[in-house]
Each structure stands twice: as structure tokens, then as C-alpha cells.
C-alpha positions as CSV (number, residue, x, y, z in Angstrom):
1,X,-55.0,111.3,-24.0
2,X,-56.8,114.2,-24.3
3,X,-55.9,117.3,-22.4
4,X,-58.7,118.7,-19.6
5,X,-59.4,121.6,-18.3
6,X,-59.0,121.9,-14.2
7,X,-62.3,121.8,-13.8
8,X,-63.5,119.4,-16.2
9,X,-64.2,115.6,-14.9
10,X,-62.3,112.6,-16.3
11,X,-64.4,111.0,-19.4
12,X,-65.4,107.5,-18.2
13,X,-62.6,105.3,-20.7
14,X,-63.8,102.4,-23.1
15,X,-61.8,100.0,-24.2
16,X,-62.5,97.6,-27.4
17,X,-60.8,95.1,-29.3
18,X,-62.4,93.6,-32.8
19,X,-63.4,94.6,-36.2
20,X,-61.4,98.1,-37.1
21,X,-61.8,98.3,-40.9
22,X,-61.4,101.5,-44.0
23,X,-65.1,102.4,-44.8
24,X,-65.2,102.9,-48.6
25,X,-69.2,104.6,-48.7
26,X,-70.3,104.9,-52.5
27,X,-73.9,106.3,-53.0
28,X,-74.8,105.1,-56.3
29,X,-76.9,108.5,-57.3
30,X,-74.2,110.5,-56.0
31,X,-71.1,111.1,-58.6
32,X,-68.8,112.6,-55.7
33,X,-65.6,109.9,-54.7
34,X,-66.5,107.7,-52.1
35,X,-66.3,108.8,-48.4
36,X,-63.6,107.0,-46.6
37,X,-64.1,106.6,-43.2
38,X,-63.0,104.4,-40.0
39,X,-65.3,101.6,-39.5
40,X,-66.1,97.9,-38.7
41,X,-68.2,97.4,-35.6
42,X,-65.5,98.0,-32.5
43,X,-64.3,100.9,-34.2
44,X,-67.9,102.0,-35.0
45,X,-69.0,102.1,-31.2
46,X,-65.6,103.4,-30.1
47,X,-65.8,106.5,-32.3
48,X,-69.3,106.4,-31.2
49,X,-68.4,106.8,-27.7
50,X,-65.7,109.1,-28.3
51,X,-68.2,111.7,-30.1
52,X,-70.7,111.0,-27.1
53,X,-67.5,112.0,-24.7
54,X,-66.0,109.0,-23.2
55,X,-62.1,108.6,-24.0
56,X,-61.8,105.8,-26.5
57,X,-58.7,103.2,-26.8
58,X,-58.9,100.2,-29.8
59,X,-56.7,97.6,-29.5
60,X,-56.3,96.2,-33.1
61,X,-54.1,95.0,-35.2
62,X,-53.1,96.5,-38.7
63,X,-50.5,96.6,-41.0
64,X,-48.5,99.2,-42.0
65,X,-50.6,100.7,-45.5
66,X,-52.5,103.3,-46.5
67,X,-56.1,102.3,-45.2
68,X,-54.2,102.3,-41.9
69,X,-53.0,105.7,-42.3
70,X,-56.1,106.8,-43.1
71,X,-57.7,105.0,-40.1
72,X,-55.3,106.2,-37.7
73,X,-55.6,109.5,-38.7
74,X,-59.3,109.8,-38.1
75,X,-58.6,108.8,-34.8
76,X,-56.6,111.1,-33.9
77,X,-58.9,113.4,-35.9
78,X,-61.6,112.3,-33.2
79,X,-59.0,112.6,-30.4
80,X,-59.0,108.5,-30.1
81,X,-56.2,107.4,-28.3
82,X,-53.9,105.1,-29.9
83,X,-51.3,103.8,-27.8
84,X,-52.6,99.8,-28.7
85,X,-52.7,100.8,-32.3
86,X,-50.4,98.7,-33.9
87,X,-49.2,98.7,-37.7
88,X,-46.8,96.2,-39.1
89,X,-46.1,93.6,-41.4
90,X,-47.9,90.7,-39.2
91,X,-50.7,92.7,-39.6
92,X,-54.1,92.9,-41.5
93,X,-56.2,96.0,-42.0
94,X,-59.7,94.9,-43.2
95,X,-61.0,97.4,-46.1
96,X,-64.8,97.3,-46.3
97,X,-67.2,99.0,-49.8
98,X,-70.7,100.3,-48.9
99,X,-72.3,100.7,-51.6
100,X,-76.1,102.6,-50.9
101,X,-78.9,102.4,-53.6
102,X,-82.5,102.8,-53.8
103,X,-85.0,100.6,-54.9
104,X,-87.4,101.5,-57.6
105,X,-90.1,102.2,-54.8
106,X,-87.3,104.6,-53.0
107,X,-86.4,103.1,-50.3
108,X,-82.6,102.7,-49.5
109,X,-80.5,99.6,-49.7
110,X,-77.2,98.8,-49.2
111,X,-74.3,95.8,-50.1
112,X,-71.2,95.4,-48.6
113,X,-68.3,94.3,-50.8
114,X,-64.7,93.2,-49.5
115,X,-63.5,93.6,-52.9
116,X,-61.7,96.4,-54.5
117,X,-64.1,98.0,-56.7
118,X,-61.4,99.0,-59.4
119,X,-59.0,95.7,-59.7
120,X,-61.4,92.9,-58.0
121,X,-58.9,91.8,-55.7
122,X,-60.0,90.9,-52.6
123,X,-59.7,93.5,-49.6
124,X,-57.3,91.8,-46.4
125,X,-59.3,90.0,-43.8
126,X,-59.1,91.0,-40.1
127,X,-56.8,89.8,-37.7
128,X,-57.5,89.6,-34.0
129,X,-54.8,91.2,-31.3
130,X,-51.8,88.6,-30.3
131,X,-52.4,87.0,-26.8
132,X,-48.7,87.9,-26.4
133,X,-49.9,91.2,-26.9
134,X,-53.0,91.1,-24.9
135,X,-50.8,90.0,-21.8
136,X,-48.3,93.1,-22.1
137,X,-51.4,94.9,-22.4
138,X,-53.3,93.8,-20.0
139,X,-50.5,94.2,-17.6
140,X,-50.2,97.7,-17.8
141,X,-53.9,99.1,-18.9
142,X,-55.8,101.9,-16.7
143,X,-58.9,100.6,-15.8
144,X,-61.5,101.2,-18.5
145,X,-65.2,101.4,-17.3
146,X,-66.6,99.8,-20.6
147,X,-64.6,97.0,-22.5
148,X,-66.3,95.5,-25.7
149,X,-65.4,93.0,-28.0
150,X,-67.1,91.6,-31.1
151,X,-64.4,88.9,-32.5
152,X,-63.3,85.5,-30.2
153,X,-59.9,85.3,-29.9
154,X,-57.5,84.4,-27.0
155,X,-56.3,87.5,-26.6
156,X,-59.7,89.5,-26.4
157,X,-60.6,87.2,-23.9
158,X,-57.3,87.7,-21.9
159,X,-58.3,91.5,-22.5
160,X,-61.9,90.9,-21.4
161,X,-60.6,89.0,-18.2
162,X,-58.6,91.4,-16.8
163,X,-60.9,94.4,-17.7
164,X,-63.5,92.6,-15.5
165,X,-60.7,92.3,-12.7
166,X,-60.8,96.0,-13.1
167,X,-64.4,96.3,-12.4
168,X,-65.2,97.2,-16.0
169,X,-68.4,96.7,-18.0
170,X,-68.0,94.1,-20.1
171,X,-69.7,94.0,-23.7
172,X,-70.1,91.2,-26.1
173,X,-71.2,91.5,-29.3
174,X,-70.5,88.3,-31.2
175,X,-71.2,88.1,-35.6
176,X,-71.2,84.0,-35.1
177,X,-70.2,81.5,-32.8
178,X,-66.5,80.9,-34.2
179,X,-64.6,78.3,-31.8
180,X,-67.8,77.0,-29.3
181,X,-65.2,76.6,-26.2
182,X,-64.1,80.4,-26.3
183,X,-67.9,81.6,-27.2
184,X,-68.6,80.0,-23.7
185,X,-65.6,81.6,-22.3
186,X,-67.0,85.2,-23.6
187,X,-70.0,84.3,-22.3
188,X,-69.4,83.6,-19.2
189,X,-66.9,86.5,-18.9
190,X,-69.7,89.0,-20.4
191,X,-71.7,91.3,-18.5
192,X,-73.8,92.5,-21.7
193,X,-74.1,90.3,-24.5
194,X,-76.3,91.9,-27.8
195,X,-76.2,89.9,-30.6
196,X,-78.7,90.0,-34.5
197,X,-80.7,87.6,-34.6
198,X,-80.2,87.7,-37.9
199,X,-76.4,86.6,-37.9
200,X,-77.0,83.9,-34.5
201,X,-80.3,82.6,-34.4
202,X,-79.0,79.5,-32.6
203,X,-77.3,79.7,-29.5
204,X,-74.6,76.7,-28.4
205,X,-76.7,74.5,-26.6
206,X,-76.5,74.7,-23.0
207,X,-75.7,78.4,-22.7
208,X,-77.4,79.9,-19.5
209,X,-78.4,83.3,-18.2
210,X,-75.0,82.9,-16.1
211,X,-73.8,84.7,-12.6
212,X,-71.9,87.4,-14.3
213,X,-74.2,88.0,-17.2
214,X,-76.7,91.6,-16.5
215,X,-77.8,92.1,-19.7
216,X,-78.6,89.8,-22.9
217,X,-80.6,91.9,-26.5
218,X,-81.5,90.0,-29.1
219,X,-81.7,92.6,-32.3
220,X,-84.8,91.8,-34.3
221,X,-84.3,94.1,-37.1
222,X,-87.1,95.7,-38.2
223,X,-89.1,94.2,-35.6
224,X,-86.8,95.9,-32.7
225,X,-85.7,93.8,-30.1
226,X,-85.6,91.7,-27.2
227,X,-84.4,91.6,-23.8
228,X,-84.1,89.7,-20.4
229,X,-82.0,91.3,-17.4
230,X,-80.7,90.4,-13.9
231,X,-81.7,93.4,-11.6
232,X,-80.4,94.5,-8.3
233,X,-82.5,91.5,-5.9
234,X,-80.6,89.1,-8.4
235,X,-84.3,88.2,-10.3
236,X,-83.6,87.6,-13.9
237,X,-86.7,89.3,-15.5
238,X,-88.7,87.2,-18.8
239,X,-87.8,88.1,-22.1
240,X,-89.4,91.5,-22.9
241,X,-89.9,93.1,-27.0
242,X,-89.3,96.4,-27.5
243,X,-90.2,97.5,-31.0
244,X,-87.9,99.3,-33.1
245,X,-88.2,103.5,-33.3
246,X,-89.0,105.1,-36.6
247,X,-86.2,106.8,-38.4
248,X,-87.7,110.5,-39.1
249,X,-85.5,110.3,-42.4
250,X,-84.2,107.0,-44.1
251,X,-81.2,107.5,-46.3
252,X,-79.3,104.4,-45.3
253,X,-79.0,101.7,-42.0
254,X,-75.7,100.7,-42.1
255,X,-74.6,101.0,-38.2
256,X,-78.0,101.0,-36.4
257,X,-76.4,98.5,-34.4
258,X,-73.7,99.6,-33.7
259,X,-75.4,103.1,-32.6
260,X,-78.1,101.3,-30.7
261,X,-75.0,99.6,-28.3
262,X,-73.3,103.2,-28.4
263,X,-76.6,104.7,-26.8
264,X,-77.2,101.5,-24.2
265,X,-73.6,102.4,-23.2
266,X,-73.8,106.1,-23.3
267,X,-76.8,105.9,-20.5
268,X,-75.4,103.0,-18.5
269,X,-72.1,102.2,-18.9
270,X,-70.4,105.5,-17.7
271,X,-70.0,103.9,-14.0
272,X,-68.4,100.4,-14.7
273,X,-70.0,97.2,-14.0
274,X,-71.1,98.5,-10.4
275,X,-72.7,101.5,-12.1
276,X,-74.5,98.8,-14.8
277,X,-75.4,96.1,-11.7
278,X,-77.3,99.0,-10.0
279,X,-79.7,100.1,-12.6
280,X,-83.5,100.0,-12.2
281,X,-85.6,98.5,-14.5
282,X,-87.1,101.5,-15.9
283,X,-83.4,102.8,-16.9
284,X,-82.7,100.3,-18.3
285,X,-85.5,100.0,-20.3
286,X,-84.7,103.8,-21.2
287,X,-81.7,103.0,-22.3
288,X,-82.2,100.7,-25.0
289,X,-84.8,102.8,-26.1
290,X,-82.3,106.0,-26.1
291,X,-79.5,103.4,-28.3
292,X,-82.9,102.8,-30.3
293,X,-83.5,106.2,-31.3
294,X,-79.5,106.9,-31.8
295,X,-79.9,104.4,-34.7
296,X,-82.9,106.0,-36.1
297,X,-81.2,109.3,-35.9
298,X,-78.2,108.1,-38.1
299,X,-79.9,106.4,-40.4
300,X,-80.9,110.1,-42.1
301,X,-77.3,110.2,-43.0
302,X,-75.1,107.9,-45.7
303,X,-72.4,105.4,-43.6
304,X,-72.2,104.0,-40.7
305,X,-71.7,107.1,-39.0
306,X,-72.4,109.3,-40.9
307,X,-74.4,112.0,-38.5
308,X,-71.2,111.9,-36.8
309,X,-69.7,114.2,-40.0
310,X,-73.4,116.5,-40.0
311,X,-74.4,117.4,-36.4
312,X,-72.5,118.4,-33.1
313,X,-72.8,115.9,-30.2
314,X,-74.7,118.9,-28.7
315,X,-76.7,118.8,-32.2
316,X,-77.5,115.0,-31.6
317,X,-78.6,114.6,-28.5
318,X,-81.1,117.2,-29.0
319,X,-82.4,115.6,-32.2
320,X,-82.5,112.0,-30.7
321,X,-84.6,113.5,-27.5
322,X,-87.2,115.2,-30.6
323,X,-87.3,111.3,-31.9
324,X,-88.1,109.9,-28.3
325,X,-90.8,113.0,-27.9
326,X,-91.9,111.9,-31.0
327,X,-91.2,115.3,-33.0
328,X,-89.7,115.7,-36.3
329,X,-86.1,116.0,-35.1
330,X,-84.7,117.3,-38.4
331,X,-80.7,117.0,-39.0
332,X,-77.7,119.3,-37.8
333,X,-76.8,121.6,-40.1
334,X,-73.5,122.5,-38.6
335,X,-70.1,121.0,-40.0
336,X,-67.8,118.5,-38.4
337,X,-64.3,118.6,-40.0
338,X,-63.1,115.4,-38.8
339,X,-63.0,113.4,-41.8
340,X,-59.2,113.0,-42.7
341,X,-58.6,115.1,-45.6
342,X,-54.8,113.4,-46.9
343,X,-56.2,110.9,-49.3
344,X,-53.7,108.3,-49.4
345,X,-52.5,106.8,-53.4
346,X,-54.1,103.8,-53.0
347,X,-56.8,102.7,-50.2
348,X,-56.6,98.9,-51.9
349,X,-53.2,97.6,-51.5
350,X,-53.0,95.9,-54.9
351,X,-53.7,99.1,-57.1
352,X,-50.6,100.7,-58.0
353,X,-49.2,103.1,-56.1
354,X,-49.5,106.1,-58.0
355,X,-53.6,105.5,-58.9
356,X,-56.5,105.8,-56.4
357,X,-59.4,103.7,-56.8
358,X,-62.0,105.5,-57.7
359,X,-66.2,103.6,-58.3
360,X,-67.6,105.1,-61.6
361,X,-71.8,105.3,-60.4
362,X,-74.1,103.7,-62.9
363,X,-70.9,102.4,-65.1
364,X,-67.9,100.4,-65.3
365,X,-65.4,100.7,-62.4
366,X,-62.6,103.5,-63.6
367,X,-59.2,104.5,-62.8
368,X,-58.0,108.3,-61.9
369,X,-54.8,109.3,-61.8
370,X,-53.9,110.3,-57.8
């Protein structure tokens, strides 16, 4: 963990178990190599949350290979904390391409690929945490004021159980429904659930506004969102739109998402579930507004978090409070050296060793010598 001064107050702690994957971002006009960066939505939020000052702990489950390395070493870059880290040869480390273009009117677009861009192969899927794991871990884990998890799996929800024991906040952010019996179960055990609208439009039938749930956003893309809460004299309010908050500069919206849930929890979950059971209305409301502008605010820069790389935290904030005033916020212009410099020989494990993948732009994929 990282050290503090006398003085300085514990960082709340989050807690997340999901998608950790290698970021490979190619901009198609740009003929620099592609950035390679931590990503996948848990480890999106968490690195989120670490730049935004909590203390952040994944619990995944990789294997021992370069795109590890290089994921590991951006955590510790960021001052993650990676005591439930774990590489071996059980495990799986997801490798994702972004590839950014522009259509011929200009505005940006971006694929996702989960093939190697050099040999075709096809990148390693994601592998949840072992509920053998979970249990040893759940056993021994300091009480985290946020947990979230975006993938089903026993042993998330053996994690999500016992951080709610804790008295943590507990996040939700499902991609599908996966096995219906455990999507109830994270349900049930959730006090936050955000989901796209997009990726689940249909709900399990049956699924209620339950006695744990506080929170439950509906992403509408473009459109913004939705909303429906349980406030303090237990009334569950009717579902409310909030529309989205235009980006002062578009150059790509991979991880608006991602940074909208990073904001929500950056204004509410600092206090646990008691802190999140004990908000107004109106903050609330502020709140998803402030993870609203967050996403706007990113989406100047290439990746999924890419402003992270660009402006201070300091830098940020100020620029996100210029979006919400409604003023041209501009970008940082400061740098942040946290991307890992060690390039490892091979991000795709089927390359040869001694060749890194590198995406010729406008052409046919090519090979450089590491």
C-alpha cells in the first residue's frame, strides 16, 4: 500500500474483480506504435479511482506472459496494490486492439479486435478469480468502502458477499446476463447496479427494485441516461433521464462508461454503503452528472483513459468543473509518466519471442524486429 504522510487521511479502498485486459490503442492517422495500456472495465474504474485518490486492489486472474508484465507494471506505475494479482499457468490475460478512425465527415470511431493484428490469432479470453481463491480472500481482506464487479462468477459473488458484510458499497456492472441464477444473486447482493442499454436491454423477468438495491442507471448512449433510487425514507423515486454532457473535444469514447461509474463513485462512494444510503436526492443527481462530465472530459483524448496520461488529477478536476459550468475546459498540458516504458518482445503470445507486433496504419499488418 502506499506510504502516508502523518498527517494525511487514509484513501477510502476499492476493491474490484472482472475484466483486467492489455489495451493495444492504434490511431489509424497516427504512424507512432500503438499505446499499450491497462484496461478492460474493472481495471478501467480501478485505475480510475486510483488517479482520483482512493487506494485501488484488483483481484484477477492472469497468466504468467508478457501482457501481464506489462499490466502489472502499470499498476504499480499508478501505485495499485497488487497483493490479489495473480499470474500463472491456470491463468488467462485478455489482450484487447482499439483501433480509432474517423469517418469521412470527421467524426471519430472506434473497433475493438481480440485478434492479434500481426499473426491473426486470437487474443486469450478472460478468466474470472477461483471461488477457492475468493474464500482465502475473503477471509483475510481489509474492509474496502467500494467493491465492484462486472463479470458473474462464484467467486465474485463470494467476494461481493463478504464486502457487503463489511459494510462496503457494492457495484454491479453486468455486459450480459451470463448464468440467470447468479445474475439474480448479484442483484440482490448489489447496492448500485449500472448497466448499457445497449449490451442488456432485457432484464430476467421478475427482477425487482430489491431491499439492498440504492441505485439502478440505465446508460442510454448518446441519449444519456436513466435513473431510479431508494432515498433515505426508503421511497424508491420514478425513473428519471438525465441527458448526456457534451464532450468540449471528441477524439475518441472508448471508456465513457467506465469514467461515468469512476465519477458516481468518486462523489459518493468514499463512505461505504452507509455513506451511499445517506445521500440526498440532489447529490445524487450531482453525482451522475459529475461521472457524466468525467466521460466527456476523456473523450478529448485517444483510449480508454487516456486523460489519465495528459492532465494531473489536480488538472482534471478543474477541467471537468469548466464542463459542468459550461466553459471550454481545454486539456492538461502537463505530463504524466506513468505509462510503463519496458516494452515486453511480444504483447501477443503466439508471435515469436524475439518480434513485437507492430499495426502498419493505412497498410498491411507488419513485423519489426524487437
Amino acid at each position: 500500500m502506499r506510504k502516508k504522510g502523518p498527517d494525511e487521511p487514509t484513501p477510502p479502498l476499492v476493491m474490484g474483480t472482472g475484466l483486467v485486459a492489455l489495451d493495444v490503442v492504434v490511431t489509424a492517422d497516427d504512424p507512432a506504435p500503438p499505446k499499450l495500456w491497462a484496461g478492460g472495465t474493472c481495471g478501467n474504474v480501478l485505475l480510475a479511482l486510483r488517479y482520483l485518490g482512493f487506494d485501488s486492489a484488483p483481484v484477477c486472474r492472469l497468466r504468467d506472459d508478457p501482457a501481464a508484465a506489462l499490466i502489472i507494471d502499470e499498476f504499480r506505475a499508478w501505485g495499485v496494490l497488487t497483493e490479489y494479482v495473480s499470474t500463472g499457468g491456470d491463468g488467462s490475460t485478455p489482450v484487447i486492439v482499439e483501433t480509432i478512425r474517423r469517418r469521412p465527415a470527421g467524426d471519430p470511431i472506434h473497433t475493438f479486435s481480440w485478434r492479434c493484428p500481426v499473426c491473426g490469432a486470437r487474443f486469450p479470453g478472460y478468466k474470472s478469480v477461483l471461488a477457492s481463491s475468493a474464500e482465502v480472500i475473503a477471509a483475510k481482506m481489509s474492509p474496502p468502502q467500494v467493491f465492484f464487479f462486472d463479470r458473474l462468477s462464484r467467486g465474485s459473488l463470494v467476494l461481493a458477499a463478504r464486502a457487503a458484510e463489511l459494510g462496503s458499497l457494492v457495484v454491479f456492472e453486468p455486459s450480459g446476463v451470463g448464468d440467470s441464477a447468479q445474475f439474480r444473486e448479484a442483484w440482490s447482493a448489489s447496492h448500485v447496479v449500472k448497466y448499457s442499454h445497449e449490451r442488456l436491454a432485457e432484464l430476467p423477468d421478475g427482477l425487482e427494485f430489491g431491499p439492498n438495491l440504492l441505485l439502478q442507471v440505465e446508460t442510454l448512449g448518446a441519449e444519456g441516461l436513466r435513473y431510479r433510487a431508494r432515498f433515505r425514507k426508503q421511497v424508491i423515486s420514478p425513473w428519471q433521464t438525465l441527458p448526456a454532457v457534451k464532450a468540449p473535444s471528441l477524439k475518441d469514447t472508448a471508456g465513457a462508461g467506465d469514467w461515468a461509474t469512476t465519477g458516481l463513485l468518486h462523489r459518493l462512494g468514499r463512505a461505504g454503503a452507509t455513506g451511499f444510503r445517506n445521500a440526498t436526492p440532489e447529490e445524487v443527481l450531482a453525482a451522475l452528472q459529475f461521472g457524466q462530465a468525467l466521460a466527456a472530459w476523456n473523450c478529448a483524448f485517444a483510449g480508454a483513459r487516456g486523460g489519465m496520461y495528459v492532465a494531473t488529477a489536480h488538472e482534471c478536476l478543474e477541467q471537468v468543473g469548466g464542463i459542468l459550468a459550461g466553459r471550454d475546459a481545454g486539456t492538461g498540458n502537463s505530463s504524466v509518466s506513468h505509462q510503463p516504458q519496458g516494452i515486453a518482445p511480444s504483447w501477443c503470445p503466439t508471435c515469436t519471442d524475439h518480434q513485437s507486433p507492430s499495426v502498419a496504419v493505412g497498410g498491411q499488418p507488419r513485423r519489426t524486429t524487437a
